[in-house]
Kinemage of the C-alpha trace (Angstrom):
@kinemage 1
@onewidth
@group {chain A} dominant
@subgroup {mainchain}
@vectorlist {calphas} color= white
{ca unk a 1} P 6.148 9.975 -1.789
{ca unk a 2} L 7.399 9.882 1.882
{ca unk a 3} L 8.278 7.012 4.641
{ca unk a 4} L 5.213 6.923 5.800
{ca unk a 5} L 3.473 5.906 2.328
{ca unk a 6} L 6.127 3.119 1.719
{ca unk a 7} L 5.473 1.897 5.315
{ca unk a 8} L 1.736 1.952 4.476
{ca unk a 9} L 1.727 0.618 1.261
{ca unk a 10} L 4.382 -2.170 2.178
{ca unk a 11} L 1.628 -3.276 5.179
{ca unk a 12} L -1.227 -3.086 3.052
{ca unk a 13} L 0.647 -5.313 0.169
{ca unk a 14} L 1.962 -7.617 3.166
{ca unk a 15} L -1.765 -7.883 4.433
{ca unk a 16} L -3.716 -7.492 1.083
{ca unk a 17} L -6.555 -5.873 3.457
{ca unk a 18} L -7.036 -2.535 4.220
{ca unk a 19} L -8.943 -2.611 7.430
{ca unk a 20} L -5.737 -5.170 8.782
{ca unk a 21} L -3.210 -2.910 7.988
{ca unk a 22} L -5.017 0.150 9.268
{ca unk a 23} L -5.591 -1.723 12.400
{ca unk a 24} L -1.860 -2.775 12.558
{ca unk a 25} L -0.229 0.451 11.679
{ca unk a 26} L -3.075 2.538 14.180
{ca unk a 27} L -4.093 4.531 11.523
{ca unk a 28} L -7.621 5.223 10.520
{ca unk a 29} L -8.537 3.602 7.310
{ca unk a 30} L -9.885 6.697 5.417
{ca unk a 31} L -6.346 7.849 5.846
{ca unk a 32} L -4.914 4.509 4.835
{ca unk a 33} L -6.810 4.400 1.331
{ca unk a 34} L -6.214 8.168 0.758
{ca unk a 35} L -2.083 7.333 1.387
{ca unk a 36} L -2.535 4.821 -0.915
{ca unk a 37} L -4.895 6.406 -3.869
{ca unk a 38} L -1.623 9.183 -3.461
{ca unk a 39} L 1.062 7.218 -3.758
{ca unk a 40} L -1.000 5.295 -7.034
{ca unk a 41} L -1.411 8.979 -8.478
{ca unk a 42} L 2.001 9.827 -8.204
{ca unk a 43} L 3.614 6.955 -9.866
{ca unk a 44} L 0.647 6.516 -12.371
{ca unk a 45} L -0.029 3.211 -11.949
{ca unk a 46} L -2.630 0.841 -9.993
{ca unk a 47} L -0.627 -0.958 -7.718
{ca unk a 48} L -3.827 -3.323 -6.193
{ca unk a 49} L -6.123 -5.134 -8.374
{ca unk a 50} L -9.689 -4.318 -6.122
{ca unk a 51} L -12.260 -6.582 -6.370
{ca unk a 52} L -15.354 -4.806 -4.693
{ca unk a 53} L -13.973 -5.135 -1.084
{ca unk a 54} L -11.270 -7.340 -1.515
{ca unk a 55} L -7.787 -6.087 -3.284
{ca unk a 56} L -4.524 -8.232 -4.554
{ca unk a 57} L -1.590 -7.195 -5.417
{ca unk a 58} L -0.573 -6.966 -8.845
{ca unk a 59} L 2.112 -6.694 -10.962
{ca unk a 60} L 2.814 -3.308 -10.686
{ca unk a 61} L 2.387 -3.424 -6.703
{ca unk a 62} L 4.746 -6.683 -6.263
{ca unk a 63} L 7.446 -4.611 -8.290
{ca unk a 64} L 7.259 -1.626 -5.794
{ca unk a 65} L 6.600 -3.644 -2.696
{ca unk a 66} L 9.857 -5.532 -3.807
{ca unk a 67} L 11.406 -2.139 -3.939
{ca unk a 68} L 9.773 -0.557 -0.936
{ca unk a 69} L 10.864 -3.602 1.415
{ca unk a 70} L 14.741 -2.789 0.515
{ca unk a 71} L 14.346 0.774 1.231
{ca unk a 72} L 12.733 0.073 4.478
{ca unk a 73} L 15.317 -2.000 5.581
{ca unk a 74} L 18.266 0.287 5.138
């Protein structure tokens, strides 16, 4: 876990679209989902509920976005 996976996971739950936040943070999406599939496999949990293309937050996520949005600010 890194900056950079916090700043993409906190713009992907902000968004709740991958292709948005990919666009937004000028990263190619591959990239994006592989960041987050990473950060899910090191903390063990899923932290999107995916619905074919579409994914929501869930419980899990909202906890770490909470989280990740305080350690991005400092």
């Amino acid at each position: 876990m890194d900056i950079h996976s916090l700043t993409y996971f906190h713009k992907t739950a902000e968004l709740e679209h991958m292709t948005k936040a990919a666009n937004e943070l000028r990263v190619a999406q591959p990239s994006l989902c592989r960041t987050i599939s990473l950060l899910e496999e090191e903390l063990g949990v899923q932290l999107f509920d995916r619905e074919g293309k579409r994914i929501r937050l869930n419980a899990y996520g909202a906890v770490v976005q909470t989280h990740t949005a305080h350690i991005l600010q400092e």
